[in-house]
C-alpha positions as CSV (number, residue, x, y, z in Angstrom):
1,X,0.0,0.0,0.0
2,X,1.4,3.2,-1.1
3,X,0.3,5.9,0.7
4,X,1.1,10.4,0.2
5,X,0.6,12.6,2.7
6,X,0.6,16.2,1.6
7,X,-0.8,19.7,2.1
8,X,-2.8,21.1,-1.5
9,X,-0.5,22.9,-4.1
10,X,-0.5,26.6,-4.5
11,X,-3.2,27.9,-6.4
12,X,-0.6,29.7,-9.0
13,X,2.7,28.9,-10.3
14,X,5.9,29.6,-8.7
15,X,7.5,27.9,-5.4
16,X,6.4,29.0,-2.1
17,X,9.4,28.0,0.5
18,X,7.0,27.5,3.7
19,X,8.4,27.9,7.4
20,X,8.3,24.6,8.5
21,X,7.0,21.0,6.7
22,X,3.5,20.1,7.9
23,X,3.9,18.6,11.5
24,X,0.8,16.9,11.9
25,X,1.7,14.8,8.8
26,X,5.0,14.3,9.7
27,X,3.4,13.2,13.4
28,X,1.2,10.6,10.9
29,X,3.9,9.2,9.1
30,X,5.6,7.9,12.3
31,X,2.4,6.6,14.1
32,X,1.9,4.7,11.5
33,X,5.2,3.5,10.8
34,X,5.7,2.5,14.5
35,X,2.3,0.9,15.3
36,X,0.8,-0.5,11.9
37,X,0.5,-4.5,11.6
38,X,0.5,-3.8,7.4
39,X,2.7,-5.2,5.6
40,X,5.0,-3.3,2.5
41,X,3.4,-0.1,3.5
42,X,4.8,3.3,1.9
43,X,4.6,6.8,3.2
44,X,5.7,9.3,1.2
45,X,5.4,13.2,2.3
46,X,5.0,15.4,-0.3
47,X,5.1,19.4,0.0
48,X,2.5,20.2,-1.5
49,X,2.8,24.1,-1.4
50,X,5.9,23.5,-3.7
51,X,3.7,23.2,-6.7
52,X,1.2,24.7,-8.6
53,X,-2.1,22.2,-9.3
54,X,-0.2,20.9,-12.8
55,X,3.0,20.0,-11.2
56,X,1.1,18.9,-8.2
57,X,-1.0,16.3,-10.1
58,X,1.9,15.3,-12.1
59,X,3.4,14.6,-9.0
60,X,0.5,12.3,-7.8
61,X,0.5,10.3,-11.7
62,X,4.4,9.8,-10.7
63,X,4.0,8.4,-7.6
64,X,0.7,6.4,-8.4
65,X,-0.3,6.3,-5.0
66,X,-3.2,4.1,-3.4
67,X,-4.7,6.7,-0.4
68,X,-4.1,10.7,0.1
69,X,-3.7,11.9,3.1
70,X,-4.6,15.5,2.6
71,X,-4.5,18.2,5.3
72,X,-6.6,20.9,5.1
73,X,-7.3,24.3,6.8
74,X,-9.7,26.9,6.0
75,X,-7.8,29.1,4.2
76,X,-6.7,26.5,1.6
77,X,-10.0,24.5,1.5
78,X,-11.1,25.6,-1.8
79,X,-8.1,24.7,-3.2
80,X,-8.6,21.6,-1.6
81,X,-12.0,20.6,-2.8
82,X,-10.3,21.6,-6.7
83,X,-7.8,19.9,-6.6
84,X,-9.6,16.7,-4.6
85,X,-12.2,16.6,-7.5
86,X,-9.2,16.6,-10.2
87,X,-7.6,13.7,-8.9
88,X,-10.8,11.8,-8.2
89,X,-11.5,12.0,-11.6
90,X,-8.1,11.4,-13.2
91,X,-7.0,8.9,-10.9
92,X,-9.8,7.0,-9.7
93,X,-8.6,4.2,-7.8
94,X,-6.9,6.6,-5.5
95,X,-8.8,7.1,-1.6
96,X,-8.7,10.5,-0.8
97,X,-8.7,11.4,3.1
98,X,-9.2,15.0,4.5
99,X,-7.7,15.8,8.2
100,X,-7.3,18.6,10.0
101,X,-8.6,21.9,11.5
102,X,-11.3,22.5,8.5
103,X,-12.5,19.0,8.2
104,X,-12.7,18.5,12.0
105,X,-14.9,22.3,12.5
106,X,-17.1,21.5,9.1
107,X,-17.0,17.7,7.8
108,X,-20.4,18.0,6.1
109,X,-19.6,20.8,3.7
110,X,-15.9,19.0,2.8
111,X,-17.5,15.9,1.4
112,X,-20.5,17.7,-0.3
113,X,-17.8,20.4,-2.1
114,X,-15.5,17.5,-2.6
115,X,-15.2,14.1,-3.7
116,X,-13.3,13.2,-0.5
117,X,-14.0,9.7,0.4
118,X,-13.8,10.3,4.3
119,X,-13.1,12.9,6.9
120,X,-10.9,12.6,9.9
121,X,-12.4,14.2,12.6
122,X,-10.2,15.6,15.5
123,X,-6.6,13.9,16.6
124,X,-5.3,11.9,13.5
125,X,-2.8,9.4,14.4
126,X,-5.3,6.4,15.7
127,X,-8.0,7.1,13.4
128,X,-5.9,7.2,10.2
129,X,-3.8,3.9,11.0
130,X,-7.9,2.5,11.4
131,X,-8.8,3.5,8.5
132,X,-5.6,2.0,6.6
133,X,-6.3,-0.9,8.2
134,X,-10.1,-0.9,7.1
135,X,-9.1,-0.2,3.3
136,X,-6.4,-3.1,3.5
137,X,-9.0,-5.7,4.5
138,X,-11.8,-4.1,2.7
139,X,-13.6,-3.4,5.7
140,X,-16.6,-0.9,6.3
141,X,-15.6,2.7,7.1
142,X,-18.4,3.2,9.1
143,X,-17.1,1.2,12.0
144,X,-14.5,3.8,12.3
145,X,-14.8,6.2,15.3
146,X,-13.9,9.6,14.8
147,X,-14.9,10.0,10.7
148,X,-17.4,11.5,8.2
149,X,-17.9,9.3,5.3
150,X,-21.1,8.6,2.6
151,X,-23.4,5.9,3.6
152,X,-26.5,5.1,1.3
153,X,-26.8,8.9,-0.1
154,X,-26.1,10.9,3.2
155,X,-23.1,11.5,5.4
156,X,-22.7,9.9,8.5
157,X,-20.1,11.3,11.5
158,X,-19.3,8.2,13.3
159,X,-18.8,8.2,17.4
160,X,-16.3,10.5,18.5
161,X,-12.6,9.1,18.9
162,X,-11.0,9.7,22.5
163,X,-7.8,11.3,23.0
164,X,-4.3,10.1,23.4
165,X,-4.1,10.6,26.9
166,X,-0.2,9.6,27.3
167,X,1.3,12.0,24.9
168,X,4.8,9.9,25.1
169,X,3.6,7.6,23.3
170,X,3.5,9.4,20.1
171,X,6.7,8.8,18.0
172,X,8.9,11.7,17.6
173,X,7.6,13.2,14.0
174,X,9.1,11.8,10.9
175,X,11.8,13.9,10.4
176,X,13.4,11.5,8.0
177,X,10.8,12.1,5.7
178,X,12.2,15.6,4.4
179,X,15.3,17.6,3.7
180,X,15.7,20.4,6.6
181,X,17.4,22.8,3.6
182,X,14.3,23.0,1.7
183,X,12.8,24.9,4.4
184,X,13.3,28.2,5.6
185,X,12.7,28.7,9.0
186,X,10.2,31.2,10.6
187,X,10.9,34.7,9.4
188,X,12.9,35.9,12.6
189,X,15.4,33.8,13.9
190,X,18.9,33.5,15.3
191,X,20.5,30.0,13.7
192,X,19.3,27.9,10.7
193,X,18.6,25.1,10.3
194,X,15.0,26.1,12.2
195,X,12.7,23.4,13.2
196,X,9.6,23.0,14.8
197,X,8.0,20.7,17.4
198,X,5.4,20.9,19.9
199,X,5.4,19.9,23.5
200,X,1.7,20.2,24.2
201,X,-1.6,19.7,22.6
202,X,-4.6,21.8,23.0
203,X,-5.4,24.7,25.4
204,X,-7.3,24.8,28.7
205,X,-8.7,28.4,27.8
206,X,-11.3,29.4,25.6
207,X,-11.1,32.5,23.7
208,X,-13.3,33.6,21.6
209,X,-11.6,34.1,18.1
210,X,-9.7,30.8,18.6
211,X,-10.6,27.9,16.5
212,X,-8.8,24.8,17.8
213,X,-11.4,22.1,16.7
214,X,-8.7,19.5,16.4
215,X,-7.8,19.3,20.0
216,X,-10.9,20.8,21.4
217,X,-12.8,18.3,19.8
218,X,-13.2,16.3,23.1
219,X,-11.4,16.7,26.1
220,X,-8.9,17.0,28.1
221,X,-8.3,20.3,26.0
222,X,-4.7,20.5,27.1
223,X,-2.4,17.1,27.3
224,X,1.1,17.6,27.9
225,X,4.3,15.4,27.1
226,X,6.7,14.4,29.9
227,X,9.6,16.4,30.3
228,X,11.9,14.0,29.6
229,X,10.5,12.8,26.5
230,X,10.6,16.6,25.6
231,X,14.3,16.6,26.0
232,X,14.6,13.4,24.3
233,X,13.0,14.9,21.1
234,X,15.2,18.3,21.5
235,X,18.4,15.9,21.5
236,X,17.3,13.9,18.8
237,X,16.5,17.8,16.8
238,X,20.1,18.4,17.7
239,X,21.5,15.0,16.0
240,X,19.5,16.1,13.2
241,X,21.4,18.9,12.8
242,X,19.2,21.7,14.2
243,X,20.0,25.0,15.7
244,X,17.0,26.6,16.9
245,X,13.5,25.0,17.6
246,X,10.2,26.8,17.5
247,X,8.0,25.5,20.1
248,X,4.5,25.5,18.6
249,X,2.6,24.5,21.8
250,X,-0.3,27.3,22.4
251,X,0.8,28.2,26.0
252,X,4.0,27.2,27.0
253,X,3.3,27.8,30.3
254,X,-0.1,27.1,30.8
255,X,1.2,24.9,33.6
256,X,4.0,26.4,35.0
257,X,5.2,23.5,37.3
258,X,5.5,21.6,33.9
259,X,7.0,24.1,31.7
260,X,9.7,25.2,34.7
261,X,10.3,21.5,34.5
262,X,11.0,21.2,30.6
263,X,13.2,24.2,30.7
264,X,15.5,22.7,33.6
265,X,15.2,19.5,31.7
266,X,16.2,20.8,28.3
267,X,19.0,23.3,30.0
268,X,20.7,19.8,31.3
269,X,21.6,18.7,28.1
270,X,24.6,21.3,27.5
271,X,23.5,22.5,24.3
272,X,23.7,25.5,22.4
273,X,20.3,25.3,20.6
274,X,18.3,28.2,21.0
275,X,14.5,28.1,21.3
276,X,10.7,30.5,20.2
277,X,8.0,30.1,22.4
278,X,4.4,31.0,22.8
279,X,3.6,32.1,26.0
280,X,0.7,33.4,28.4
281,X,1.3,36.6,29.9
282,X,-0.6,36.5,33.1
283,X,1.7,33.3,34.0
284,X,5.3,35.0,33.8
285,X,7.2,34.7,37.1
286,X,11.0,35.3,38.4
287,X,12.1,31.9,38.4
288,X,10.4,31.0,35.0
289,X,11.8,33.5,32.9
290,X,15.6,33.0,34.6
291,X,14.3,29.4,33.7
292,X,13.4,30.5,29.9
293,X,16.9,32.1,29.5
294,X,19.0,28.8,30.8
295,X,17.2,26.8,28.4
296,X,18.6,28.5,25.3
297,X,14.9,30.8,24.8
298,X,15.8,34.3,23.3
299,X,12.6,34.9,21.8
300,X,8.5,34.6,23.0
301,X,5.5,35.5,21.7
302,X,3.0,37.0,23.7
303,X,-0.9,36.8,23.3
304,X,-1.4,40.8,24.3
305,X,-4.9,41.0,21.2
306,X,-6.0,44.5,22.5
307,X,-4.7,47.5,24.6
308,X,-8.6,48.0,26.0
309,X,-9.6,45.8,29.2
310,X,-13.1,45.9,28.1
311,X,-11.9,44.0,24.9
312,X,-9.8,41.7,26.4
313,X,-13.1,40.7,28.8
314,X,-14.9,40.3,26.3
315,X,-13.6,38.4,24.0
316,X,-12.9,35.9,27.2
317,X,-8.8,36.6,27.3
318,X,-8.9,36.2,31.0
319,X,-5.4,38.7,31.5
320,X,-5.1,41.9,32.2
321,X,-3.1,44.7,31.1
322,X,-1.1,45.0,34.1
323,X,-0.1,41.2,34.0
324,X,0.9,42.4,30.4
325,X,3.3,44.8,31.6
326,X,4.3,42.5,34.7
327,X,5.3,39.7,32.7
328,X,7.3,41.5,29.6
329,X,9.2,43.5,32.2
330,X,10.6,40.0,33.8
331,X,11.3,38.8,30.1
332,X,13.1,42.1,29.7
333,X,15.3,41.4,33.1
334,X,16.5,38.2,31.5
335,X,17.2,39.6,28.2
336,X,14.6,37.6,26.6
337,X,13.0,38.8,23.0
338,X,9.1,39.8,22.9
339,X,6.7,40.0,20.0
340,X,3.4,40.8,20.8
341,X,0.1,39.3,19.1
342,X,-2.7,42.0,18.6
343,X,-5.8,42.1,17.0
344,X,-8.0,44.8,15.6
345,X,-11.9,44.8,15.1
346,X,-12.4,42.4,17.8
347,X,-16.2,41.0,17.9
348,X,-18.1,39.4,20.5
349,X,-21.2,39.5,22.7
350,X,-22.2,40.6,25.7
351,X,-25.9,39.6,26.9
352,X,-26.5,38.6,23.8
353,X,-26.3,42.0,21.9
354,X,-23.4,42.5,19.4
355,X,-20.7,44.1,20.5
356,X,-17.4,45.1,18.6
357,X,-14.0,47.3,18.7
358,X,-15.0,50.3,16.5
359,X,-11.6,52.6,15.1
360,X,-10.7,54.4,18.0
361,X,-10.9,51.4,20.6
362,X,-8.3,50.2,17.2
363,X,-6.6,53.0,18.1
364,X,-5.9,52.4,21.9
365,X,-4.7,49.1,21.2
366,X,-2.2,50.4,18.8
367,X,-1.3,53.7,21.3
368,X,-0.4,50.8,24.0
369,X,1.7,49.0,21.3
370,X,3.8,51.9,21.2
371,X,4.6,52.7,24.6
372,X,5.8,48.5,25.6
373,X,7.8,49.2,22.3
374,X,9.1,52.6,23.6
375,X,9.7,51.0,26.8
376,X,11.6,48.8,25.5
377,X,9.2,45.7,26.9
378,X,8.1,44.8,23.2
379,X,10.7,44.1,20.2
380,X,8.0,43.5,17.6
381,X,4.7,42.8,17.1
382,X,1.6,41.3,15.1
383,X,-1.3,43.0,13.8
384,X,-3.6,40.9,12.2
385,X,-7.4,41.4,12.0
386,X,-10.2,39.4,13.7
387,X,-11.1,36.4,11.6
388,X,-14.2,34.4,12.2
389,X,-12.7,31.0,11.8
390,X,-14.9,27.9,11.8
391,X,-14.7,26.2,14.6
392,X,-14.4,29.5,16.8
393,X,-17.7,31.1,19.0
394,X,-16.0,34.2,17.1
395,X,-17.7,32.2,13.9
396,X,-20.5,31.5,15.7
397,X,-21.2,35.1,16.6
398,X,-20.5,36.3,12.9
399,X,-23.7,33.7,12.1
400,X,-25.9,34.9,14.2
401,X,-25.4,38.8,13.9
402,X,-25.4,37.9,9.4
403,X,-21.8,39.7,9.8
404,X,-20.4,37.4,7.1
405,X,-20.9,37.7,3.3
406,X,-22.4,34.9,2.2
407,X,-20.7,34.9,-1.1
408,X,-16.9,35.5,0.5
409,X,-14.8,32.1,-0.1
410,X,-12.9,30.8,3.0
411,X,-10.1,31.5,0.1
412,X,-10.7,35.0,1.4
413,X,-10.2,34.0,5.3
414,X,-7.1,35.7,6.3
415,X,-6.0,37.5,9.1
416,X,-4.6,40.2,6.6
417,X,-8.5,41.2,5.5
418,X,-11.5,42.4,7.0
419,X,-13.8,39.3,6.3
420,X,-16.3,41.0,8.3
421,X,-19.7,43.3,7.7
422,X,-19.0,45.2,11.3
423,X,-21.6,48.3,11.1
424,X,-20.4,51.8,10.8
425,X,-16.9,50.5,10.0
426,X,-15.8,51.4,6.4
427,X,-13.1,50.2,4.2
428,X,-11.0,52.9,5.0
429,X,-11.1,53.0,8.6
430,X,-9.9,49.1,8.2
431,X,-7.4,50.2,5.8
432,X,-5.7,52.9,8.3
433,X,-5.4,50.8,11.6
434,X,-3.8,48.1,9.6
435,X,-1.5,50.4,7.8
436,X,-0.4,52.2,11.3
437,X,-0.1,49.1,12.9
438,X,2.2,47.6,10.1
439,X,4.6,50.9,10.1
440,X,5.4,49.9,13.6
441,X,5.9,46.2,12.8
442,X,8.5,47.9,10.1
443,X,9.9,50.0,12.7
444,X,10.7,47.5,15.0
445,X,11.8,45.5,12.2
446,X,14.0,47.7,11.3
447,X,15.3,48.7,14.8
448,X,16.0,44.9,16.1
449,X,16.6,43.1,13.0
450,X,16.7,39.2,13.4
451,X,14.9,38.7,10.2
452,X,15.1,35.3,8.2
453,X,16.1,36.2,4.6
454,X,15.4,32.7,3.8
455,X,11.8,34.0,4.4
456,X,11.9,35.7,0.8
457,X,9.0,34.8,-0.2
458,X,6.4,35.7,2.7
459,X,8.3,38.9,3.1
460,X,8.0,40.0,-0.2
461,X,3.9,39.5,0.4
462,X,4.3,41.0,3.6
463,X,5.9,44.3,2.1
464,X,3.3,44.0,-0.8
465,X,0.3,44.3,2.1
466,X,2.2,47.1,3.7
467,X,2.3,49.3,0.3
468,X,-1.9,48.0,-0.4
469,X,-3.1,49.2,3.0
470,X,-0.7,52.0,2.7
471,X,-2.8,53.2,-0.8
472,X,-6.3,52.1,0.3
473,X,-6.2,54.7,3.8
474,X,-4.8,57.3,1.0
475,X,-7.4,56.5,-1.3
476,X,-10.7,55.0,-0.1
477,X,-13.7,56.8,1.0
């Protein structure tokens, strides 16, 4: 059995270097390869975003595979469902398989826009090695927890699939799979080669614009590796010939016991790999951040979204903007990088009425942006826009209040654009918060360097945004 796991091609030609090879596929790859009772199975990953759709399906005829594995997220869906249909009809022997966030938040509309024979529905790893299993003896897909498939005409989501509780038993990802040179590495960093990994799953918060549907899907919504098995992987990144890892885990230190744990853990193996983190900001103390800097961290972001209180209540953020301040000023002490994450035209409710961050709430955000840069407590920082993505109550919301077009593709969904109908905002409004905010992310950029010129390709489109938004506050009405 030959099987590809892959991401969908780009939609246009020309190669797009990504950060990092898909993790969750990688994460697949090994699962299988460590626990499957197959025999003369193949897994092949293929980078799918190295190819437009011809080179892509040329790929696919060259390989001649039996089942695709193909990951999907909102943003790339429609590309998905294209490119899903083209190889259903040119290859049609081929089992097509959709995982990840967008098949997991909205199953039903993947297999009606696409000729997908099934959907995995939350974690991956056991109910992909089930369903390899099922196609190698021929057996029905509906017994298969955890799925959507087609059954007599309709579409049937089997029962749910529990969790991997004991998070050491997933293999380490399979890192053999790909060359490290063919990726670039997130756009600011220290060393190359840059890897990823990711030391929990899940989150035990729940904001309001996050969409996590593949580890929310059922509970515990946060599961955490052991230390030591973290430290393993890190040793094994090292023998692999990386220099800097960037932990993708939500909140690092949503635990702090455990993460104070990992980083003494990780600083015992006398290393000079450097590491990224996400962090929380209302969970920063003393001994964590001296902890942070042992371990090789020189860079964190932080999850700051607004500079109002009222937003950050409402949109269920549960910090404040004195634990802001608090916690950059002890990253500061230990000479520890900061980039903040902020987002304008927040939306949520509040007794059921609509409620939203009009421009000059945008503008108080961006005012408190300035002084942690000034201050020296911020070295960069994000400014994307609210995006309702499925999966989200920030999605939800939208629904309800008939604040999304209905004729917008989720090709559209980006945290660069205003995908929402928010009233009394115009186009231009959007247009010069995003602008400001982006002249201070140049600024900074500018002012502390770090940046991956490797990263070519998404700062190019990162400079072309800049020069739009710059245009449309000149120019719109």
């Amino acid at each position: 059995m030959k099987v590809v796991l892959t991401s969908p091609p780009q939609p246009q030609k020309g190669y797009y270097r990504i950060f990092y090879p898909n993790l969750g596929l990688l994460y697949l790859a090994s699962y299988v390869e460590a626990y499957s009772k197959l025999n003369n199975i193949d897994i092949i990953y293929l980078e799918g975003g190295a190819y437009d759709i011809a080179g892509f399906l040329d790929k696919i005829s060259q390989i001649d595979p039996d089942i695709i594995g193909l990951s999907v997220s909102t943003l790339n869906s429609p590309i998905s469902y294209a490119v899903t249909n083209l190889i259903k009809k040119e290859f049609k022997h081929v089992q097509i398989i959709c995982g990840g966030p967008h098949p997991t938040a909205m199953p039903t509309e993947v297999l009606e826009k696409s000729r997908a024979d099934a959907c995995v529905i939350g974690e991956g790893e056991v109910t992909f090695l089930k369903l390899l299993e099922t196609y190698a003896t021929k057996g029905s897909l509906s017994h298969v927890e955890g799925i959507a498939v087609r059954r007599n005409g309709k579409i049937l989501l089997t029962p749910c699939r529990n969790l991997i509780r004991n998070m050491d038993l997933i293999p380490f990802p399979a890192w053999n799979k790909i060359e490290l040179k063919n990726y670039s590495g997130y756009m600011i960093k220290r060393a190359w080669p840059d890897v990823c990994s990711i030391s929990t799953r899940g989150c035990p918060y729940n904001c309001t614009f996050c969409s996590n549907p593949v580890w929310k899907h059922s509970k515990p919504w946060i599961r955490m590796r052991s230390p030591e098995n973290i430290a393993k992987e890190v040793e094994f990144l090292i023998n692999c010939g990386a220099k800097e890892i960037y932990d993708y885990a939500d909140e690092f230190n949503a635990n702090l016991d455990w993460a104070i744990r990992v980083a003494e853990k990780i600083s015992q193996l006398d290393s000079d790999i450097l590491f990224k983190l996400q962090l929380r900001a209302d969970k920063i103390t003393e001994r964590f951040a001296k902890s942070l800097k042992k371990m090789g961290c020189w860079l964190v972001h932080i999850g700051i979204e607004s500079g109002s209180q009222e937003v950050l209540d409402g949109i269920n953020k549960k910090i404040s903007l004195e634990q802001v301040v608090k916690g950059l000023r002890l990253l500061k002490k230990y000479d520890i990088k900061t980039i903040g994450f902020f987002m304008t035209f927040n939306i949520w409710e509040k007794n059921g009425q609509l409620m939203y961050e009009n421009p000059q709430t945008c503008k108080k955000t961006l005012k408190f942006a300035r002084k942690l840069v000034s201050e020296g407590l911020l070295h960069n920082i994000s400014w994307s826009i609210a995006t309702p993505w499925p999966g989200s109550e920030l999605y939800r919301i939208c629904l309800r209040h008939k604040l999304i077009d209905e004729k917008i593709s989720f090709s559209e969904f980006d945290t660069e654009k205003m995908v929402t109908l928010l009233p009394s905002v115009t186009k231009r409004d959007v247009s010069k918060i995003k602008f400001k905010g982006m002249c201070l992310q140049v600024y900074c950029s500018m002012l502390h360097g770090d940046i991956n010129l490797r990263s070519y390709s998404v700062l190019t489109r990162k400079l072309k945004t800049f020069v739009d938004y710059g245009l449309k506050s000149l120019f719109y009405k």
